[in-house]
MINUTI-336700 format. One record per residue (C-alpha): residue number from 1; residue in one letter; x, y, z. Coordinates in Angstrom, 1 decimal, padded with zeros to 4 digits. Layout:
// MINUTI-336700
 num residu      X      Y      Z
 NUM      A      X      Y      Z
...
***
This chain:
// MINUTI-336700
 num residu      X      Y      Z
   1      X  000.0  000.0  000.0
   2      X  001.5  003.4 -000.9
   3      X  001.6  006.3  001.5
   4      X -001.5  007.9  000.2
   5      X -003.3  005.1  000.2
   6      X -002.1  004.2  004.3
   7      X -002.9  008.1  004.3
   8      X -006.3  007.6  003.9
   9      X -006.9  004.7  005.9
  10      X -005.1  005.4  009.4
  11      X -006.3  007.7  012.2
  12      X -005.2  010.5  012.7
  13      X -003.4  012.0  016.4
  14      X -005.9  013.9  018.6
  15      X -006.3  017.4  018.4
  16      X -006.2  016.9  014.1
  17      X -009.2  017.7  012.5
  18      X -010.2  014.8  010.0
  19      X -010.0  016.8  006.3
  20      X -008.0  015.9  003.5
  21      X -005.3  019.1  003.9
  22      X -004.9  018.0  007.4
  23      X -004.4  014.3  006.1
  24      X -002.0  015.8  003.3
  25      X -000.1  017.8  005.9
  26      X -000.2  015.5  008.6
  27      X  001.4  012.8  006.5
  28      X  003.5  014.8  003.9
  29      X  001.5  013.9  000.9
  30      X  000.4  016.2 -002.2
  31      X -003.5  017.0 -001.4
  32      X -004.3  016.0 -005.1
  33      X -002.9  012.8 -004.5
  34      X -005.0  011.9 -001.6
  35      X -008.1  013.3 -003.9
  36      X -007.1  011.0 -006.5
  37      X -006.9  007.7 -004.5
  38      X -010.5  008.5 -003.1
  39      X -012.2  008.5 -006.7
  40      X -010.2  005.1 -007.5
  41      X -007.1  006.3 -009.5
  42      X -004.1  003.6 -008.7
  43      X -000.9  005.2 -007.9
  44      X  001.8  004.5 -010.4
  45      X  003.4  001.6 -008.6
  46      X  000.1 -000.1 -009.2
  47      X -000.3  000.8 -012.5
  48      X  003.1 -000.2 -013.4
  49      X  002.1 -003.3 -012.0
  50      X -000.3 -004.2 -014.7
  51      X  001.6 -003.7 -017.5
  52      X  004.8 -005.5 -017.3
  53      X  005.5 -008.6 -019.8
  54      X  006.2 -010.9 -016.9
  55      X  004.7 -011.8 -013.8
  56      X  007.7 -011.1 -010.7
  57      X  008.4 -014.8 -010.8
  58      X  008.3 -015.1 -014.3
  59      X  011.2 -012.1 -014.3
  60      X  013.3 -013.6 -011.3
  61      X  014.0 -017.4 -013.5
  62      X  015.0 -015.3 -016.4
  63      X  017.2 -013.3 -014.4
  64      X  018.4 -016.3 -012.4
  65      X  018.7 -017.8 -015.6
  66      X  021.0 -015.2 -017.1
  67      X  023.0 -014.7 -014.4
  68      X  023.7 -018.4 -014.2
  69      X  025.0 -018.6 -018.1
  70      X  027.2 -015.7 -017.2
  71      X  028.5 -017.9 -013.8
  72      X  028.9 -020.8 -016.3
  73      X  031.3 -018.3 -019.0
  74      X  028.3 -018.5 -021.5
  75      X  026.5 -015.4 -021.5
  76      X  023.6 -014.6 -023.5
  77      X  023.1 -011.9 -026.4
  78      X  020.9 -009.4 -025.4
  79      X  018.7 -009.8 -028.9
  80      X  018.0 -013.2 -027.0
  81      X  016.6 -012.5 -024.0
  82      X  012.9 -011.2 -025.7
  83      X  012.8 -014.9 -027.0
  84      X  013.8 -016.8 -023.5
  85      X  011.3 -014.3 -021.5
  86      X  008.7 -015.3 -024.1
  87      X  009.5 -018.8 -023.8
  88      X  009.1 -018.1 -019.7
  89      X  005.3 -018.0 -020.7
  90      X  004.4 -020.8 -022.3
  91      X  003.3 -022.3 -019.1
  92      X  000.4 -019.8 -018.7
  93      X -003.2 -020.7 -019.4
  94      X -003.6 -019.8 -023.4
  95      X -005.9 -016.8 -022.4
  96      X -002.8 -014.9 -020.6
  97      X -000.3 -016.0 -022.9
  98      X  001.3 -013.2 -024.9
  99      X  000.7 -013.3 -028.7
 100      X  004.6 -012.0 -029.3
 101      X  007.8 -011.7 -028.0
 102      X  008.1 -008.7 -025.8
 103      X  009.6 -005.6 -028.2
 104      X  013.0 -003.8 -027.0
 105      X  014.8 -000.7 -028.2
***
């Protein structure tokens, strides 16, 4: 849970009104921010969440992974790696498996 969010949820000292600028002050976050989490906008963390290629797990094997060829003097090309994280998703049920390889730049 991000701050704004804990913000928002946890009571505040006696002697502080219960408002939103004295939520904002009394926990250091922007007033439009706490406004924002009330009507249901995720914070960016959150968001970020949702669209990454991999699942957490999914990104720690390939990362294991890598770092194990480079243990074992076989590193891998970096054009590679879109192919082995696709790969990484084969075991997902066909309706959350990507269509193609993740894109890099």
């Amino acid at each position: 849970m991000d701050i704004a969010s804990r913000a928002l949820v946890e009571p505040l000292p006696d002697g502080i009104p219960d408002t939103f600028p004295a939520r904002a002050a009394h926990f250091n976050v922007p007033l439009a921010t706490l406004y924002a989490r009330t009507s249901g906008r995720p914070s960016r963390e959150a968001k970020a969440v949702d669209q990454q290629y991999l699942y957490p797990y999914e990104e720690k094997a390939v990362s294991d992974f890598l770092t194990q060829c480079g243990i074992l003097g076989r590193p891998v090309r970096v054009k590679y790696i879109p192919a082995i994280a696709f790969s990484v998703t084969r075991h997902r049920p066909e309706a959350d498996r990507p269509l193609k390889p993740p894109h890099y730049s």
